[in-house]
N, C-alpha and C positions, 0 to 999 in steps of 0.2 A: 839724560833726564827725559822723561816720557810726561806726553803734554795730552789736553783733551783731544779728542776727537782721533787721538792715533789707533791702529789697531794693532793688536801686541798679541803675542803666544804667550799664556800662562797657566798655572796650575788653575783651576776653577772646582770649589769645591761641588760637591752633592749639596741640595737643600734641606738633605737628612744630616746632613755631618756624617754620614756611614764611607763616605770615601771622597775621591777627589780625580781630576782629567783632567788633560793639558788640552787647551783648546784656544779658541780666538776670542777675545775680546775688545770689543771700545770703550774708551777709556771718557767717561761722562764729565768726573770732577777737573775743575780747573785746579790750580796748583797749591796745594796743601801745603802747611807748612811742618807736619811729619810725615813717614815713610808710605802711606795709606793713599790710595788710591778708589774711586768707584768705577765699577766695569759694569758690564752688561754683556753676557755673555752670547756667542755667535755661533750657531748650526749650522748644520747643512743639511739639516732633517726639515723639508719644506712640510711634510706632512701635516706636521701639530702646529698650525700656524696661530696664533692669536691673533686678536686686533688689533692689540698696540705692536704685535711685528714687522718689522721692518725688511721687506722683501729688494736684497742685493742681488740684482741679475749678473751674470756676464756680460748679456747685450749692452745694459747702464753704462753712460758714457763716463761715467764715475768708476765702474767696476775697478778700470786697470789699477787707478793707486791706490787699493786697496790693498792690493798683494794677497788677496784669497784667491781658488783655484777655482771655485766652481759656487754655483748661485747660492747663497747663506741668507741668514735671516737673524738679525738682530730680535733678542727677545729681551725686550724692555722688562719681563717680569720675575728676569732670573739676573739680579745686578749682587753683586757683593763687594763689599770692602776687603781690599786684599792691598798687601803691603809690598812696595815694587820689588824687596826681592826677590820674589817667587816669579816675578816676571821675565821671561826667556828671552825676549826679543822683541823687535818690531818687524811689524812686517808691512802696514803702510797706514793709508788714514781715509777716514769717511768724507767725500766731498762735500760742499754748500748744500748742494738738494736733500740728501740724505740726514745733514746734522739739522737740517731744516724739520725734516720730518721727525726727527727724534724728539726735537725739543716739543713740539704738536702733539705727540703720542706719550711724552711724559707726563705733560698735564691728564691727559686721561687716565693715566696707573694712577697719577696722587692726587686727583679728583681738585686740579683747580683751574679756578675757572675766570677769564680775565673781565 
């Protein structure tokens, strides 16, 4: 069973629907009660960073149980509903600081404000 905040290899579609890549994702929703999950998918492309991205270093004393290789970027503005089977694995999970910062930069994508 795959829970919030872990981070998983799975298929992640295009925004076009023209195709589809296996990549990293964290996993947003708490636990559903059908097959359906929301992710947010994880680069390694620092370049195109947004604001609401989430910059995971190596140095970050979180990086290790991550289980990524090299410094990624959660991008809160590329999330999909995707169904766990397509889900390949886990590979680890976002620590306190970082799901801290997620839940702070999601308010900004969905514009609310407390």
């Amino acid at each position: 069973m795959y829970k919030k905040w872990e981070i998983v290899l799975t298929v992640f579609p295009f925004t076009d629907l023209s195709g589809e890549k296996v990549r990293p994702a964290v996993i947003l929703s708490s636990e559903l009660k059908d097959d359906d999950v929301i992710v947010a998918f994880i680069s390694s492309q620092l370049i195109y960073r947004d604001q609401v991205d989430i910059l995971i270093k190596k140095s970050s004393p979180e990086f290790e149980k991550t289980g990524l290789k090299i410094d990624s970027v959660i991008r809160l503005r590329k999330m999909a509903a995707i169904n766990k089977k397509i889900i390949l694995g886990k590979l680890g999970r976002v620590g306190p600081n970082i799901q801290k910062e997620v839940v702070e930069n999601l308010k900004i994508v969905f514009g609310i404000t407390d």
